[in-house]
C-alpha positions in Angstrom: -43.9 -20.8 8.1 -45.2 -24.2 9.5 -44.9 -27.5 7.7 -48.6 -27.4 6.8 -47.7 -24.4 4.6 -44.8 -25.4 3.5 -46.9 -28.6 2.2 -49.3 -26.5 0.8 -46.9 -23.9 -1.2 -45.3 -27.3 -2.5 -48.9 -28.0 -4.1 -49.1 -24.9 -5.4 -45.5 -24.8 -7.1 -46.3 -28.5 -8.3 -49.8 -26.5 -9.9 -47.8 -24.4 -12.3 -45.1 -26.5 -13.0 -47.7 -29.0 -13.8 -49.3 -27.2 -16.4 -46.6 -27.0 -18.6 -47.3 -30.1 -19.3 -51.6 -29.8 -19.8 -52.0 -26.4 -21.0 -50.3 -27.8 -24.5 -53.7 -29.6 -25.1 -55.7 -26.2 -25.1 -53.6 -24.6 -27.5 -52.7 -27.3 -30.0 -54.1 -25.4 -32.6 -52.0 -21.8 -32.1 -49.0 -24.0 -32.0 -49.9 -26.0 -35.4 -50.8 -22.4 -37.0 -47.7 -21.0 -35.8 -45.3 -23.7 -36.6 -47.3 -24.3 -39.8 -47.9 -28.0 -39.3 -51.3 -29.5 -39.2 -53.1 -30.4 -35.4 -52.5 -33.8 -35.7 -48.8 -33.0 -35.6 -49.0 -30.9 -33.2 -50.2 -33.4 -31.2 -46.9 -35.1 -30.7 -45.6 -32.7 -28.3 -47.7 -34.1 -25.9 -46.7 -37.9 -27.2 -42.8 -36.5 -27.0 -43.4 -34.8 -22.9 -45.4 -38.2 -21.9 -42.5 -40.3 -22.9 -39.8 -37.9 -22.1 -41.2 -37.5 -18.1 -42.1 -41.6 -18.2 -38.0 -42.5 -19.0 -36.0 -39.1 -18.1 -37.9 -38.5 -14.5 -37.0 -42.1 -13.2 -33.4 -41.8 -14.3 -32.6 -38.5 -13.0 -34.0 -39.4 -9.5 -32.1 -42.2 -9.8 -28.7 -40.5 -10.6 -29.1 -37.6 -8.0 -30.6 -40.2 -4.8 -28.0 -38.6 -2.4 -29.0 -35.4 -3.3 -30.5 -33.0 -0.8 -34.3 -32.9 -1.4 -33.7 -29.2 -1.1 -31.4 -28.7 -3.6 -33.1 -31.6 -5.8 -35.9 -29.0 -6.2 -34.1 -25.7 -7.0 -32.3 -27.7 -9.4 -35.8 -28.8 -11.2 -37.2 -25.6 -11.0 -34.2 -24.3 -12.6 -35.1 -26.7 -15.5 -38.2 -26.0 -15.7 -36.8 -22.3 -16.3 -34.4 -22.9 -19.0 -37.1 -25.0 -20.8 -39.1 -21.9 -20.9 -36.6 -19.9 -21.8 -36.4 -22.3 -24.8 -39.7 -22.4 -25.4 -40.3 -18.7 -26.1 -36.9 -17.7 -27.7 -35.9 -20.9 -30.1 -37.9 -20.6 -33.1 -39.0 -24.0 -35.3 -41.2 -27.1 -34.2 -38.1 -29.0 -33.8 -36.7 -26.6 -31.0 -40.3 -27.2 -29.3 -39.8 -30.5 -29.3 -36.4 -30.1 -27.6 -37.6 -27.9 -25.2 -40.8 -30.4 -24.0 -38.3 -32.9 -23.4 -36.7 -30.5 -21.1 -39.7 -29.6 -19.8 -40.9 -33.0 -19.0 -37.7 -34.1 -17.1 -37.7 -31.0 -15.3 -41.6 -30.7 -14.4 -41.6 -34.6 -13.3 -38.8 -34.8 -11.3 -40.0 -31.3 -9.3 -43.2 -33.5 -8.6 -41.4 -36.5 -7.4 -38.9 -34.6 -5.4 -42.0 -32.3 -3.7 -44.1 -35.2 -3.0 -41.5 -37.0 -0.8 -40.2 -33.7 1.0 -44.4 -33.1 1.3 -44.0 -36.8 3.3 -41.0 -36.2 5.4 -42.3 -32.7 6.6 -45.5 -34.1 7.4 -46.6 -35.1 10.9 -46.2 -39.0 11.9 -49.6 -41.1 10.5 -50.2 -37.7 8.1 -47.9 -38.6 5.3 -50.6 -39.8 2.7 -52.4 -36.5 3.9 -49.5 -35.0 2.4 -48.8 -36.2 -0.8 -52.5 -35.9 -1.1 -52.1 -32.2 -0.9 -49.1 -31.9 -3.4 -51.7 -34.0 -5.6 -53.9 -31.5 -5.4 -51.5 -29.1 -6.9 -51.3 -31.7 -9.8 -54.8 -31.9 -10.2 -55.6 -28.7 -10.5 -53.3 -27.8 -13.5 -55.9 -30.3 -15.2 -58.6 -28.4 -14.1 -57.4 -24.9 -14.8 -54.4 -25.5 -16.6 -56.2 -25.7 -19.9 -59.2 -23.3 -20.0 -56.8 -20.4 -18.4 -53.8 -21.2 -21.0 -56.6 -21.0 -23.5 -57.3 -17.7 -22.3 -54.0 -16.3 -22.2 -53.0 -17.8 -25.3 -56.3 -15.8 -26.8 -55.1 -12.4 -25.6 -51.6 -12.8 -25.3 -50.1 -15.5 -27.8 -49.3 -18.9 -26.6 -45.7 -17.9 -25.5 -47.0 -15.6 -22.4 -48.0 -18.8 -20.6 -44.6 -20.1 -21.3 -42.6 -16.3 -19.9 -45.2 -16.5 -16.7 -44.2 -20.5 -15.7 -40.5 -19.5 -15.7 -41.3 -16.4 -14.1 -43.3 -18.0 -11.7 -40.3 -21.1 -11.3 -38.0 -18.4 -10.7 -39.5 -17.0 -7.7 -40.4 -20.5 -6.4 -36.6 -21.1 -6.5 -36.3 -18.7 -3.9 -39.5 -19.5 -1.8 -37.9 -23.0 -2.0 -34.6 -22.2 -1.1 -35.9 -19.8 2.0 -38.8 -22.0 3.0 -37.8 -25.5 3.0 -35.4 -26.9 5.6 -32.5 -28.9 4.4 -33.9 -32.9 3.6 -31.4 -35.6 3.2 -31.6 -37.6 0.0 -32.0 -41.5 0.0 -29.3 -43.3 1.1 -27.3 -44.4 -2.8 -28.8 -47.8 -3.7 -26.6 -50.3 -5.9 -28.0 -51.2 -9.0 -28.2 -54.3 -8.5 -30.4 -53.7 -5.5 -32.4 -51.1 -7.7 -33.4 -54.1 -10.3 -34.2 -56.1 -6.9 -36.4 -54.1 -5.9 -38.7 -54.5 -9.0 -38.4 -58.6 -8.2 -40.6 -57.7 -5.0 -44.1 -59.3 -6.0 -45.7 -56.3 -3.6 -43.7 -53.9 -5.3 -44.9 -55.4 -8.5 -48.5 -56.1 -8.4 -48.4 -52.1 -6.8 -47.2 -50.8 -9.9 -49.4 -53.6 -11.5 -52.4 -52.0 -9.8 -51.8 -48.7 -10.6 -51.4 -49.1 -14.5 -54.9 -50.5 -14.6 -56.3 -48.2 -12.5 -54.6 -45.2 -14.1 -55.8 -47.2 -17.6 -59.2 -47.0 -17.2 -58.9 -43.7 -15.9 -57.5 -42.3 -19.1 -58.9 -44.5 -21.0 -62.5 -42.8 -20.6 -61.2 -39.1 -19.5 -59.2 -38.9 -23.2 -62.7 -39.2 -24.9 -64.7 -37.8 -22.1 -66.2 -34.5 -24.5 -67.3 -36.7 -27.4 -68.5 -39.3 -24.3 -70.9 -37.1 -22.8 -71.9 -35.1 -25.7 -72.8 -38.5 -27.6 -74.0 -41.2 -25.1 -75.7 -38.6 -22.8 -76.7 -36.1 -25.0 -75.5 -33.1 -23.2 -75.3 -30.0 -25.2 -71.9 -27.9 -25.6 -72.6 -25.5 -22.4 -74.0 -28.2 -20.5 -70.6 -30.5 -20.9 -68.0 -27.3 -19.6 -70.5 -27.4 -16.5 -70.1 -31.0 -15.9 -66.3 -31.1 -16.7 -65.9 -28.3 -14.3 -68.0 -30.2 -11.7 -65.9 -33.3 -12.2 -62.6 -30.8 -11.6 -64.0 -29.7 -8.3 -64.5 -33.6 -7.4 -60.9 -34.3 -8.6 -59.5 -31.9 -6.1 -61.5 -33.2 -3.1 -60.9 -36.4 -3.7 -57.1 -36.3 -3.8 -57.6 -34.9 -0.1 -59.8 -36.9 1.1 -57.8 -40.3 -0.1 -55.1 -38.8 1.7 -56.9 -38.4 4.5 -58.4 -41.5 4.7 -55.8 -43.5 4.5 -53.9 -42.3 6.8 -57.5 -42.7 9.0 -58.2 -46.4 8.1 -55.3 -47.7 6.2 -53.8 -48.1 3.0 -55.8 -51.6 2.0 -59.3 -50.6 3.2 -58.9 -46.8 1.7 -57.3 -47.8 -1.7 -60.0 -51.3 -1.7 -62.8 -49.1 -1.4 -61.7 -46.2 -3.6 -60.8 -48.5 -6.8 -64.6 -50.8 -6.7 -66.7 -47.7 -5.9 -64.3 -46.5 -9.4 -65.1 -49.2 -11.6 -69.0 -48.9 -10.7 -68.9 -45.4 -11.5 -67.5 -46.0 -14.7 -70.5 -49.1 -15.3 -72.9 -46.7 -14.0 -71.7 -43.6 -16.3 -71.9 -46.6 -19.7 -75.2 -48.3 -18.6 -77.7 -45.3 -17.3 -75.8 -41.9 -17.8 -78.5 -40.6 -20.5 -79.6 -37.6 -18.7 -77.6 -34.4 -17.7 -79.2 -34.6 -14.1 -77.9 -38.4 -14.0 -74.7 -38.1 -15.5 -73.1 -35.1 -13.9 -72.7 -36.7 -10.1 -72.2 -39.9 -11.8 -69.2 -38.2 -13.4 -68.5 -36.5 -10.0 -68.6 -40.2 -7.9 -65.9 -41.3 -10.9 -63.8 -38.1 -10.7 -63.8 -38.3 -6.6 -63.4 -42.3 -6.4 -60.2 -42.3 -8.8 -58.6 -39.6 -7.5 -59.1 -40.6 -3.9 -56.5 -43.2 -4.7 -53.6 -41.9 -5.8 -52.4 -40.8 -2.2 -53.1 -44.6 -1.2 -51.2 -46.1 -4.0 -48.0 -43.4 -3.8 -47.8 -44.2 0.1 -48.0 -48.0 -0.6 -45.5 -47.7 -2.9 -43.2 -45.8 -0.3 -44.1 -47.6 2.7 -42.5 -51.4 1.1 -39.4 -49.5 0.0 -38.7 -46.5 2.4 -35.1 -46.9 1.4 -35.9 -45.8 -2.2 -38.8 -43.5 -1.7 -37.8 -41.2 -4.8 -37.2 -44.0 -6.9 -40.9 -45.8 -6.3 -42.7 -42.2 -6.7 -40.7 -41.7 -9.9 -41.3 -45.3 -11.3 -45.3 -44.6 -10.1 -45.0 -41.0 -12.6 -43.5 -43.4 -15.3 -46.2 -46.1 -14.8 -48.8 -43.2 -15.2 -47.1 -41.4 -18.5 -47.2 -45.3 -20.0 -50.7 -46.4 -18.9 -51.6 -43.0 -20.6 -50.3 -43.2 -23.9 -51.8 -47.2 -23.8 -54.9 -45.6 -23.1 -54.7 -43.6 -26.0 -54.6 -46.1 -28.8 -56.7 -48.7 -27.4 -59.5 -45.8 -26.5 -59.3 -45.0 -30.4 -59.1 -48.4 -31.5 -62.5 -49.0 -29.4 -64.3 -45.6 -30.9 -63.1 -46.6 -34.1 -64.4 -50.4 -34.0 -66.8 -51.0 -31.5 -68.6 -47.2 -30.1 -68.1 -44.1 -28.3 -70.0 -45.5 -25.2 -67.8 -49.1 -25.3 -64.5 -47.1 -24.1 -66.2 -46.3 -20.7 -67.2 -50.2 -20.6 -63.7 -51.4 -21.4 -62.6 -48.5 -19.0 -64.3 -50.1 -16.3 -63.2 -53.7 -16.8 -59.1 -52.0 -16.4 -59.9 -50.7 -13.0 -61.8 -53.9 -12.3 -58.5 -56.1 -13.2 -57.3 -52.9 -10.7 -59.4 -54.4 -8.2 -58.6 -57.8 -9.0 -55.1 -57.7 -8.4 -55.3 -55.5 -5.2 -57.2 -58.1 -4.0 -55.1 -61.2 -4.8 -52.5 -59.1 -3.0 -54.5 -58.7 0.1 -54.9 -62.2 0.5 -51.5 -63.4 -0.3 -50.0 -61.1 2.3 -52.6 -62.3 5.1 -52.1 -65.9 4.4 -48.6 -65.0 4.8 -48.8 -63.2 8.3 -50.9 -66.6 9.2 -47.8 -68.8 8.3 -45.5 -66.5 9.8 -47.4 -67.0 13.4 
């Protein structure tokens, strides 16, 4: 097997492991009925995996740096395993809880570790190419994650989807173990050197730039049914077409961000991307009142937000190369957090203000997003100047 398919069964592993963490959302209601809690309740399973990947993820990258990449992610998937093994045979909501922690730390650290062996295996220039495709793995699971778990869970019980991911992470213990060639770890980093490297003002206003973009992401894509149902009057059919449109976008645009940046750059690929973001967002708010108007608005949002993760992960990796598993851990963290902000200020702006204000406020995050890419831009040219 070639690199390109070793990349691409990565993406694919990174798919099912993934939706451990999405399918929850789908069948939030069979859990609540089960564990005889109410929906709301439920609900903090996805609070307690957010939180759990955000904090446990970073830390066990960090603690296992000389670790073979190899090994790094048989030992995940072997989480990933006994999480589900938890899930389906420990009875009680509490036990869930417990085993969505382990499920978190286990999921997230497999995406971290198959992203940067997805880098190293990839062709010089092709890199960002790469993680784009393990992305695409990612993205998927939000696509199909939820609607297939909810079919499952219809026919099956909500357990099966839990027996087939550890099934599934079982044989992808072997396929890894067979498949991918022996990658060395990151050379250990001090501590010290660790906290450094979050004193680096590029490493900063990175992370800086991808909360906000990530923000106004969420921010608008947690309310996006009631969104499009309300402000654009779409009916209930016409709303699974458009979020199934906007799926297909998310998936070409993780490829083709990875793809153009390794074509054009990481500052040109990730500018563009985040402003042609923010005026989807304005767009969807201010004229989205039609089905035939909204639905490749929502695709030119979906394609222009996804098309910079690979740009932002590479950036991230390319000012610390030395700590390439810790920057794509801390960049999983910044997402989890930026998340669960989005949460309560979406709900705090449906609650006070309107159902059409999020995507507004939504817009002005990833502007800020802009903003600060920008500043960064210029400081680091009047820099080179000096430095002639």
């Amino acid at each position: 097997m070639n690199n390109t398919w070793k990349i691409y069964m990565l993406a694919f592993i990174s798919f099912f492991v993934s939706t451990s963490e999405y399918v929850i959302a789908g069948i939030l209601d069979q859990i609540a009925a089960w564990a005889h809690i109410s929906v709301s309740a439920a609900g903090q399973l996805i609070t307690v995996f957010a939180i759990a990947n955000a904090i446990g993820s970073p830390i066990f990258v960090m603690a296992t740096t000389k670790m073979d990449r190899r090994y790094l992610l048989m030992f995940s998937l072997a989480i990933v395993v006994f999480g589900c093994v938890l899930t389906v045979t420990l009875p009680g909501f509490t036990f869930l809880i417990v085993s969505r922690i382990v499920l978190a730390i286990g999921g997230g650290v497999f995406v971290i570790g198959a992203k940067t062996v997805a880098a190293k295996l990839a062709a010089p220039g092709k890199q960002a190419g790469a993680i784009g495709t393990v992305l695409i793995g990612f993205s998927a699971s939000l696509i199909a994650g939820v609607p297939i778990g909810r079919v499952v869970a219809a026919a099956f019980g909500w357990k099966v989807i839990f027996v087939g991911i550890g099934m599934l992470s079982l044989f992808a213990i072997v396929a890894v173990a067979r498949m991918i060639p022996p990658t060395e770890g990151d050379a250990p980093i001090p501590l010290g050197k660790q906290m450094a490297l979050l004193k680096n003002p590029n490493i900063l206003n990175g992370f800086g730039v991808t909360f906000f973009w990530q923000l106004g992401y969420a921010m608008l894509y947690a309310y996006i049914s009631p969104f499009l149902l309300n402000v654009t009057s779409m009916s209930e059919r016409e709303v699974s077409i458009a979020l199934f449109a906007f799926g297909i976008a998310t998936l070409i645009g993780s490829k083709f961000g990875g793809f153009m940046t390794d074509r054009i750059g990481i500052p040109r690929s990730l500018m563009s991307g985040l402003m042609v973001h923010a005026l989807a967002l304005m767009l969807l708010s201010g004229i989205a009142k039609s089905t035939s108007v909204a639905i490749p608005l929502l695709m030119l949002w979906a394609f222009s937000a996804w098309s910079s993760g690979p740009a932002l992960q590479f950036n991230l990796v390319a000012l610390a190369p030395e700590a390439s598993g810790i920057m794509l851990s801390l960049y999983g963290s910044i997402l989890q957090i930026a998340i669960a902000t989005a949460g309560g200020i979406g709900g705090i702006a449906v609650g006070v203000i309107s159902i059409r204000a999020v995507g507004w406020i939504a817009a002005l995050f990833v502007a800020i997003a802009v903003i600060l890419m920008a500043v960064s831009l210029k400081t680091n040219r009047r820099l080179r100047y000096e430095s002639k």
